[in-house]
Structures are given as C-alpha cells and as structure tokens.
N, C-alpha and C positions, 0 to 999 in steps of 0.2 A: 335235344331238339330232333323230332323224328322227321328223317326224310323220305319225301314222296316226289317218286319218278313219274314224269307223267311226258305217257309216250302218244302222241298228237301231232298230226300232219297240218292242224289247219292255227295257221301259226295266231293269227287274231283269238280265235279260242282257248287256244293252248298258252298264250298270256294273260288273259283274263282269270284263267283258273291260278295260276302261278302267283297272279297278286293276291288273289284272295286266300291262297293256303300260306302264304308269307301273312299276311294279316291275322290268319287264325295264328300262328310259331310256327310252320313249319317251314323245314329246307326245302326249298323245289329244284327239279332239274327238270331239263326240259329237253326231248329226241323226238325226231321231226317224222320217222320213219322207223317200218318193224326193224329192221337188223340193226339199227344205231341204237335203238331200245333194248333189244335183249343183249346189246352189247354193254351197253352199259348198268343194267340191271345186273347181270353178273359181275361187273367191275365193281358196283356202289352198294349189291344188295338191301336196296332200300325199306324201308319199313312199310312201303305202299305203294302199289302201283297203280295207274291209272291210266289204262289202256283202249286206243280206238282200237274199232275192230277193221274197220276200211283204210286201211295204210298202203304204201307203195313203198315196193319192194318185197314186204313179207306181211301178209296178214296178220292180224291182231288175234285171231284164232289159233297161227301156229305159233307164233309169240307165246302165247299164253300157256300151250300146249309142251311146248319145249320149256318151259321155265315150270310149271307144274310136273313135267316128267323127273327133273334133274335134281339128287339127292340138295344138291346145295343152294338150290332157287326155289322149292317147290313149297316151303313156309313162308314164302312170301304173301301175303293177302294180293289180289287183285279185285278193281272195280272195272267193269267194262263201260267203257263210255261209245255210245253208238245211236246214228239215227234209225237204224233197225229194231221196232218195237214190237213185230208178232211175235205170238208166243212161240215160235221153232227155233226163232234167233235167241230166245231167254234161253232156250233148250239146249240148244247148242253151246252157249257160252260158259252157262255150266257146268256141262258136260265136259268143258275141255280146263277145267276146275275155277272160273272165278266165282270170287266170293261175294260178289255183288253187279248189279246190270242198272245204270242210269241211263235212261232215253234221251238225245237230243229233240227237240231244245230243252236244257233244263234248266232251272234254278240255282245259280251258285249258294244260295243257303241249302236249296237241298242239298247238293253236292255234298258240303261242307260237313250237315247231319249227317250224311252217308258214313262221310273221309272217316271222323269222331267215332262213330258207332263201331266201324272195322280195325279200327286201331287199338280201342278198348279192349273188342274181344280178342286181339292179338296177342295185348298187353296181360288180359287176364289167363290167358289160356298158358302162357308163356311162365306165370306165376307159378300154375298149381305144380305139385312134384312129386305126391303119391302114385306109385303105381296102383293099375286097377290089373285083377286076375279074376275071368269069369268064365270057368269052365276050361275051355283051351285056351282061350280068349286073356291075350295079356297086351296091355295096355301103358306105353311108358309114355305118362304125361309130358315132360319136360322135354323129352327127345322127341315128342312128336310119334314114335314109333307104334307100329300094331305087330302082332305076330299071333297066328294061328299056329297050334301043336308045333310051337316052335319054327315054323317057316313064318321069314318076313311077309308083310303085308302092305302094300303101299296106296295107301290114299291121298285123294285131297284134300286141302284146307276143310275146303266145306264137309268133304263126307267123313274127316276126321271129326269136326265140331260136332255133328249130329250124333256120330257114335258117344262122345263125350256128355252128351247132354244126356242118353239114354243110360249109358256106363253111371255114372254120377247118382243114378235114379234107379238103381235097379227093383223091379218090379212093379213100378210107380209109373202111368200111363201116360205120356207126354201128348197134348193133343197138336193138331198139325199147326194152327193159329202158331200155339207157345212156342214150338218147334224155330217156327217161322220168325219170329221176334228173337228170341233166344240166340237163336246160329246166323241168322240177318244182321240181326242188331235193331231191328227198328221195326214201328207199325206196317206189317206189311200190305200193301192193297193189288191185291190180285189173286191169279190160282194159285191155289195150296195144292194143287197137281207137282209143284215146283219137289214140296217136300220127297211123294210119292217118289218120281223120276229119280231122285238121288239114292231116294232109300232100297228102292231098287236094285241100284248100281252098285249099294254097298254092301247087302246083301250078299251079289253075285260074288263080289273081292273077297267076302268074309269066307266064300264056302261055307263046311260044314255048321262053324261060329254063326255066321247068318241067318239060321235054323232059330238063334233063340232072342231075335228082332218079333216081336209076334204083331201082329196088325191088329188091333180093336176097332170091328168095323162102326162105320159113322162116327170116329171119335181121331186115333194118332197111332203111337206105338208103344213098344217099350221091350225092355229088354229083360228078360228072363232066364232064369241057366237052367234047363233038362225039358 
C-alpha cells in the first residue's frame, strides 16, 4: 500500500484529502506544518508527497527544496498543492524540483488523477534497470544516478524524467506536448514554456553532455551524441 504524506496546514482540507486517498488504498499521514513535514518525510520516506506551499513555520518551497537536495529524500515524487496559480509560482515550484503543481480550489478527482499518474511514473521509472551510456553521458536507471565524464551529477525527479524520456529515444524528436504528458503523467493544459525552463536547467547540470539535448525549433527535443 503506498504511502502519501501530505503536509497541509489547513486542517478541514488536509482531511478531506486524507479520506479520499484512503478510499482510492492508500496510507495517509497527515503534518500540519513545514518542519513536522520534512520531519517526518525523512522518518517515513513516503511514496508521495503532497505539499502546501504557504505553511507556518517553514515554507513549502524550502521543504521541498531541502528534501529534493538530500541524497536520501530527493526520489521522492512531490505535488504541490497551493492557491498561487501564476505562472512564476508554477516556476518556481519546479524549480525547487516538484513533480507536479495543483491550484487551490481543486477537485479531489483531479487530485486523485494527479496522486495515480505520479505514482505510476515512480513505479515505472523505478522498474527499468539498464543502464544508458551516451557519449560521457552515463545514466544508472535504477539508482536514479547521472554522471558526466565520470563526475556525479545531481538532478531532479523531474529533470531526471525528461533526461530519461530523451535517453530512451535517442535521436528520435520528442515534441514538448509528449514531453509534457510523458514526464507529467497526464493531458497537460497550459504553457509548454513549463518543458523549456527545465530543459534549460538541465542542460546547465549536464555541462558539456547538454551539448547533445539539440532543440527542433517549433516542435521539442531530442537527444543526440556528437
């Protein structure tokens, strides 16, 4: 039974969601505040977390930020739950690596599509176990790990997935839509600037390796060696 932490200060929401991820199987726990969250996020390392961003005590940004930094929380999937919907807050949120951004008010069946979609890809990503080696570029599926010309490389959940999705494909265009569905998990509606910003960022991490992300303009990416 996978469990999902869901770290929520506003305690009427933060049960509503609780019954209904007990209704889909799963274990809920429930921290009312950031530090009781990453406290126990590290204690239970749960299968999912599901994080406000407006919390007392410690923001939901550095929550997320300090468990996506740390070798042994940072495979954790995160959804951000928050009533901040421009798009600088989407920016920001995964930039500090989650794996998904629901707007208050939302749908507990969205929700729920969400929870399912991120879980899967956890599940599936968690599965594969070939390594990939492209160019410098080595790639240890099951460990999660990157490493350029033999120096480690540390990414996010997300900007791992998108490498994976490209890695998987080599030379084969992945357009930003598919990208989007693929490493989301779901029909996305909104900018595909989302893709851009990460691919960006992972670029930068990759260094030299980053070189052979190549952009097909008006279409996605793909990955290429030389």
């Amino acid at each position: 039974m996978p469990t999902v932490l869901v770290i929520e200060d506003e305690r009427d929401l933060a049960e509503l969601v609780a019954f209904h991820l007990e209704k889909e199987g799963y274990s809920c726990v429930l921290a009312e505040d950031g530090s009781l969250g990453l406290a126990e996020a590290r204690r239970l390392r749960p299968d999912l977390i599901l994080l406000d961003l407006m919390l007392p005590g410690m923001m939901g940004t550095e929550v997320c930020r300090i468990l996506k930094g740390a070798e042994q929380t940072s495979g954790i999937p995160i959804i951000v739950l928050t009533a901040k919907g421009e798009e600088i807050d989407r920016v920001v949120g995964f930039e500090m690596g989650a794996d998904d951004y629901v707007v208050k008010p939302f749908s507990t069946r969205e929700l729920m599509l969400r929870v399912r979609a991120v879980l899967r890809r956890s599940t599936e990503q968690g599965a594969k176990s070939a390594n990939i080696s492209v160019g410098g570029l080595f790639i240890d599926t099951e460990g999660h790990r990157v490493e350029v010309a033999g120096e480690e490389v540390t990414l996010t959940s997300t900007e791992f997935k998108l490498l994976m999705n490209l890695a998987e494909r080599i030379g084969r265009v992945q357009s930003r839509e598919l990208l989007l569905q693929n490493v989301w998990g779901y029909s996305y509606v909104g900018d595909t600037r989302t893709v851009d910003t990460h691919m960006t960022r992972l670029r930068t991490k990759l260094g030299s390796a980053g070189e052979m992300i190549k952009t097909v303009r008006g279409f996605g990416y793909k990955l290429e060696e030389g």
